[in-house]
C-alpha positions, 0 to 999 in steps of 0.5 A, spaced: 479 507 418 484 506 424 491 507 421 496 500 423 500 502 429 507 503 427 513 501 430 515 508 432 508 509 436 509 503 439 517 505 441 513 512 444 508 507 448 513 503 451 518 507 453 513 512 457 509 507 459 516 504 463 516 511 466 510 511 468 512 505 471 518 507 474 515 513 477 510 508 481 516 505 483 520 511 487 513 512 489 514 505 493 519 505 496 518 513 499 512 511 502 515 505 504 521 509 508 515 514 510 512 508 514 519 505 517 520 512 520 513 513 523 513 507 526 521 509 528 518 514 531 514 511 535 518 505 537 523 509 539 520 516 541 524 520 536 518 525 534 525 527 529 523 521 525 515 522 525 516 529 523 520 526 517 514 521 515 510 528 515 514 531 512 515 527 505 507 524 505 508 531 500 512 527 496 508 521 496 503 526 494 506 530 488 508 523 486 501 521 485 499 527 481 504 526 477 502 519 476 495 521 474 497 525 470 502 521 466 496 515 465 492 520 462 497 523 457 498 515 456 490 513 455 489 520 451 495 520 446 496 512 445 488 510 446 492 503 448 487 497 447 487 490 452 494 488 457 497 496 455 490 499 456 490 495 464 497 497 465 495 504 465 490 504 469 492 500 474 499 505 475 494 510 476 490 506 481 497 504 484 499 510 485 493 513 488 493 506 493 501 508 495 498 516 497 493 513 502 498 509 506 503 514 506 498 518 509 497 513 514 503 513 515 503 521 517 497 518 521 501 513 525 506 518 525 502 525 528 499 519 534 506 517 536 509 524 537 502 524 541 505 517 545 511 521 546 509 526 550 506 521 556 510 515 560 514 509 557 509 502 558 511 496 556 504 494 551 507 499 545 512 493 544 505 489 542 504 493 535 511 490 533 507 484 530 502 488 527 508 492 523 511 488 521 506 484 517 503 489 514 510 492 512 512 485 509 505 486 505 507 493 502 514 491 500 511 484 496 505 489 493 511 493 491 515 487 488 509 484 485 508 490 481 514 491 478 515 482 476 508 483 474 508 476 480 501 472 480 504 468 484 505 474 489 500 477 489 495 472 490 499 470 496 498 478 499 491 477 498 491 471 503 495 474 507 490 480 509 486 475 514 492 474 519 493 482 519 485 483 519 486 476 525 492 480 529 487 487 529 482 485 532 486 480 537 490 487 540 485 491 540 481 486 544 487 485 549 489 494 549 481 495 550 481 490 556 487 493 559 483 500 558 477 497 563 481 495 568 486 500 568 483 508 567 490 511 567 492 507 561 486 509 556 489 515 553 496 512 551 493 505 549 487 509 545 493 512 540 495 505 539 489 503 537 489 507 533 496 505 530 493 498 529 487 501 526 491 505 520 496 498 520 490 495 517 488 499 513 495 499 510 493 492 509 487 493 505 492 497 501 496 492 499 491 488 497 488 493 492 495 493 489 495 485 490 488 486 486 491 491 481 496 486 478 491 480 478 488 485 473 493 487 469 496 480 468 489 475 467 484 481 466 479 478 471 476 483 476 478 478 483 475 484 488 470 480 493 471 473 491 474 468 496 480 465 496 478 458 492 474 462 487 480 466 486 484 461 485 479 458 480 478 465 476 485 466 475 489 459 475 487 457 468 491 464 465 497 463 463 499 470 459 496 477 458 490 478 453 
């Protein structure tokens, strides 16, 4: 027979699971600033700046092992059952969606060190919408996290389409400037892809999105659509 929890494991839970929390958080908000300064660096040709957003994605990373390992020190010593158990894995999951946009952060950052070393041209400028959208969308991933937002959340689901829209729309256009002018193929094909890991960074706030859906409603929403989200996660009010 499983002995009744007492107040003082729950207290112990609580308070490391709000650190585990927390750790998420600080992780954010590093690889938010590893994917400012790369996009600083492209925008504005500082190789400074993207040799910065290099250089910190081995924060983002220690953070993400620190994360996992927390979690399973959670999942192991409190044997957490329902809402508790979804939080849990879902810092963990967070997490290892926050290490893979800080990697393509250093991503977009090692190809602009690359355009930095060829001639200024004005379609550089064109990648600014794309930025734009999918650091909005981290940003709110983040937020939603940590109000535990439905609300948010599902609005950065449906957002993704217009990132995935503007992608495909730039690409398009710099592959159609490539054909007819050759000299621009090696710059234009760093930028393509910049939009590329601009994308998938997008794709990665939608799996955080995804995440805090779980945790709040314990309905799996990955591959539905739009009206069908809705419908699976409209009706739940509060946790299980």
């Amino acid at each position: 027979m499983t002995a009744p929890t007492t107040p003082h494991i729950l207290e112990a839970f609580d308070r490391s699971l709000r650190e585990c929390s927390e750790l998420v958080i600080t992780m954010g908000s590093i690889t938010r600033q590893n994917l400012q300064s790369a996009f600083n660096g492209l925008m504005r040709r500082c190789d400074e700046a993207c040799n910065q957003a290099i250089a910190d994605d081995y924060d983002v990373n220690q953070l993400d092992k620190k994360i996992d390992a927390a979690a399973h020190e959670l999942l192991m010593r409190f044997q957490p059952l329902a809402h508790d158990f979804r939080q849990v894995i879902a810092a963990a999951k967070i997490s290892n969606n926050l290490e893979r946009v800080s990697d393509q952060a250093a991503n977009i950052a090692k190809r602009a060190r690359k355009v930095n070393k060829l001639p200024e041209f004005a379609e550089i400028k064109m990648v600014e919408p794309v930025f734009t959208t999918a650091v909005d969308m981290l940003e709110d991933s983040l937020t939603c996290f940590a109000e535990r937002n439905l609300e948010m959340a599902m609005d950065i689901i449906g957002r993704d389409k217009q990132l995935d829209k503007s992608h495909k729309k730039l690409i398009k256009h710099y592959t159609g400037l490539m054909e007819a002018d050759s000299t621009l193929i090696k710059p234009l094909l760093h930028l393509i892809f910049i939009v590329r890991f601009l994308e998938r960074i997008g794709d990665h706030c939608v799996n955080i999105a995804e995440d805090v859906l779980f945790v709040l409603t314990a309905e799996d929403v990955r591959y539905v659509g739009r009206q069908e989200l809705r419908e699976k996660v409209g009706q739940q009010d509060s946790p299980a």
